[in-house]
N, C-alpha and C positions, 0 to 999 in steps of 0.2 A: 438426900439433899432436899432443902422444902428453902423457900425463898418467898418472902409476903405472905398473904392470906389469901386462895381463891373466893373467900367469902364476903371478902372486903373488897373497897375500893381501890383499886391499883395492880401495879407487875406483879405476878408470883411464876414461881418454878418449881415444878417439882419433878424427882428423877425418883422414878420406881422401878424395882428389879422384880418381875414379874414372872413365874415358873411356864414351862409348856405345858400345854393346855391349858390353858389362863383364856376364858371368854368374857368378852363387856358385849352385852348384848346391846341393839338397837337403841340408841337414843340421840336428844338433840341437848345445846345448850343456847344459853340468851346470849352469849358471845360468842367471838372466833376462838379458837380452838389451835394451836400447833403443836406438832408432836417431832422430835427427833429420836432415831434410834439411837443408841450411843454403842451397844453389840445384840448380837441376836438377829431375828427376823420378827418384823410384826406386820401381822397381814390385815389390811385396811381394807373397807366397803364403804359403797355408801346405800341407803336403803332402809327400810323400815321394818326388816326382820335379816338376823345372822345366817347370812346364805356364804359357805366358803369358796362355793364356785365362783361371785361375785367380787371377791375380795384380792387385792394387788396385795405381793411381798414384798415389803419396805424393808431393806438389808441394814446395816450398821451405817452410819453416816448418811443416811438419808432419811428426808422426812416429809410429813403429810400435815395436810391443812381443814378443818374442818369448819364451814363457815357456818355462822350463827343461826338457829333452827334447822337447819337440815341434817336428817337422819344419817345415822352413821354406826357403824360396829368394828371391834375387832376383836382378835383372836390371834393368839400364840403357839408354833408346833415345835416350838424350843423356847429355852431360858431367855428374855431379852430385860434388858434394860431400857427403858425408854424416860426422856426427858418431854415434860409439860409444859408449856410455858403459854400465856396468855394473860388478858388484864381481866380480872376484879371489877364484882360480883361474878361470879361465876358459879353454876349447879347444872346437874343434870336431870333429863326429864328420860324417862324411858317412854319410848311407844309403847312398850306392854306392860302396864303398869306392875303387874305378876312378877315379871322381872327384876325389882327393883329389891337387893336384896336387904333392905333395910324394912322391906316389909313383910 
């Protein structure tokens, strides 16, 4: 499911089915951020590097908030689904730039 553009200006959504062991390592974005699980568990931090002992399990039907430039990570120990939803422009910055795996 993808709804708008996070590139653009405006509402988007988007719902990803994500595998366990699935990591997004440390990063910020220049908007807030909302996450819903929709099944699964997704385990949220908040912080400047992926520490699991840090990090809260967000079960199905529940969800987490990430506000604009502060550090954040998660990580998956099973299958989850998770929906995105926030407004446009939107990108990510990773703290470790190393991490970024587009590079």
């Amino acid at each position: 499911m993808y709804i708008g553009d996070p590139t653009k200006e405006g509402l988007y959504v988007i719902r990803l089915k994500v595998p366990a062991g699935y990591e997004m390592p440390a990063h910020t974005h220049p908007r807030d951020e909302y996450w819903t699980v929709i099944s699964g568990t997704l385990n949220f931090g908040l912080g400047g590097k992926l520490h699991e002992e840090k990090a809260k399990a967000i079960k199905a039907g529940k969800d987490a908030y990430a506000a604009k430039g502060i550090p954040h990570f998660a990580f998956t120990t099973e299958e989850a689904v998770i929906q995105v939803h926030g407004f446009g422009p939107q990108r990510i910055t990773y703290v470790d730039p190393a991490d970024n795996p587009r590079s």
